[in-house]
N, C-alpha and C positions, 0 to 999 in steps of 0.2 A: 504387205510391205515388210521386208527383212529389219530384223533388230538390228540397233547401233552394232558397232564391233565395240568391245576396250579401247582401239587404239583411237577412234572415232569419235568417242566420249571425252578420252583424254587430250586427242588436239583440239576439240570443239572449247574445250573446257580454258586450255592452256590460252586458248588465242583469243576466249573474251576477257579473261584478265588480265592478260597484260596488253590488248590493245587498250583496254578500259583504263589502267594505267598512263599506258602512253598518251593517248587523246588527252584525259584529262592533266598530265604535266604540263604536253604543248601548247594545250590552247588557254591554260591558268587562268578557267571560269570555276566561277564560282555561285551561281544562278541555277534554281533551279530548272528550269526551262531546256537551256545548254546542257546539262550534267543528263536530265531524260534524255537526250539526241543523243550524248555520245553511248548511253549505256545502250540502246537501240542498235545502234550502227556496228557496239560491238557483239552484241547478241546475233543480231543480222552477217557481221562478220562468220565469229565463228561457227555458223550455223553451213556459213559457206565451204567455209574449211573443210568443217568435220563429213560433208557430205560427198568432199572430193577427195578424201582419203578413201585408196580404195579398196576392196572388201576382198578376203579370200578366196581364191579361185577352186571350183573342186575338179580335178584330174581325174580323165576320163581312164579303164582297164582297158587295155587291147584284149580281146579273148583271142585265144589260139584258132586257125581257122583251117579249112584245108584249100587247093590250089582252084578250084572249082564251085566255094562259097565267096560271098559278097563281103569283105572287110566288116565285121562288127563291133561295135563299142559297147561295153557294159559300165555302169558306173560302179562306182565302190563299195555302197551299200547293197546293189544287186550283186553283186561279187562276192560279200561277208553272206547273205542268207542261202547262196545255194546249198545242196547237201553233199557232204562229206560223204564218198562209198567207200568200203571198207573192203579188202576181198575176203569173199568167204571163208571160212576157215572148213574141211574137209576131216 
């Protein structure tokens, strides 16, 4: 399973405090019983949130091809480790 992102963390985080907030202005309980639910509901929340913020995408390389091969994709880090040739020097 892939790590949170930052931004993932941050709305997960933003939206169970101030739903937790809000619930508890609106519904002006003071029980604990009620105050468990809504802190639930808002964990449950932003857990929703944070999981539907969506994640960065990675962008596939075209490699150059000629008119007689099949279209190839390489990814980026395949890209970064091939090797550098140098022309010889004479």
């Amino acid at each position: 399973m892939p790590r949170p992102t930052v931004a993932q963390l941050t709305y997960g985080s933003c939206t169970v405090v101030l739903s937790t907030l809000a619930m508890l202005l609106l519904s002006q309980t003071s029980s604990g019983p009620a105050v468990a639910v809504i802190a639930v509901a808002a964990v449950a929340l932003g857990v929703l949130v944070a999981m539907t913020v969506p994640a960065p995408r990675r962008t596939p390389v075209i490699v150059a091809r000629s008119a007689t091969e099949e279209p190839a994709v390489a990814s980026v880090a395949a890209a970064a480790h091939e090797a550098v040739r140098e022309p010889s020097a004479r």
